[in-house]
C-alpha positions as CSV (number, residue, x, y, z in Angstrom):
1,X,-7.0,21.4,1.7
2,X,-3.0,21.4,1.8
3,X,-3.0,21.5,5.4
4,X,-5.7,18.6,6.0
5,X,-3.4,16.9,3.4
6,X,-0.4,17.2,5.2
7,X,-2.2,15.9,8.5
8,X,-3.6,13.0,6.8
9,X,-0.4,12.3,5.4
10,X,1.7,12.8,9.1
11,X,-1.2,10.6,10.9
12,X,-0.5,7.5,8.3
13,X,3.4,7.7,8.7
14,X,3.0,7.5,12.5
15,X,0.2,5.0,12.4
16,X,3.2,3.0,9.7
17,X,5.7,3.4,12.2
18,X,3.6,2.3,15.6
19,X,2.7,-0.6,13.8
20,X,6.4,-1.5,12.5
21,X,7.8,-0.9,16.2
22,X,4.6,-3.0,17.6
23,X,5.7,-5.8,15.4
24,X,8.7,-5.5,16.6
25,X,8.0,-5.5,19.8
26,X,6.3,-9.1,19.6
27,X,8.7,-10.8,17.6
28,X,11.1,-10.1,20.8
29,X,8.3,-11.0,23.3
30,X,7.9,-14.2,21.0
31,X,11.4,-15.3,20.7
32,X,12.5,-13.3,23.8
33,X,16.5,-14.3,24.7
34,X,17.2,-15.7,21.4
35,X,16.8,-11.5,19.4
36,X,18.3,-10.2,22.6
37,X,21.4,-11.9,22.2
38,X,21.3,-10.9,18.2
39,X,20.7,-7.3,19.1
40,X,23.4,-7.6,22.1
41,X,26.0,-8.9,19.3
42,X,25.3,-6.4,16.9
């Protein structure tokens, strides 16, 4: 039960974090140059 717990709990933090980096990811296909240059400057 721990261990199936533990899985569970792994698979949903990944699952968070793909779908936080695939946001991501289309906001800077959306607005393309413009968070380019903000990530250049920072």
């Amino acid at each position: 039960m721990k261990n199936f717990y533990r899985k569970f709990g792994n698979k949903h933090i990944l699952e968070m974090i793909r779908k936080e980096i695939g946001l991501s990811w289309e906001l800077k296909i959306c607005r393309g140059k413009s968070i380019y240059s903000i990530y250049q400057s920072a």
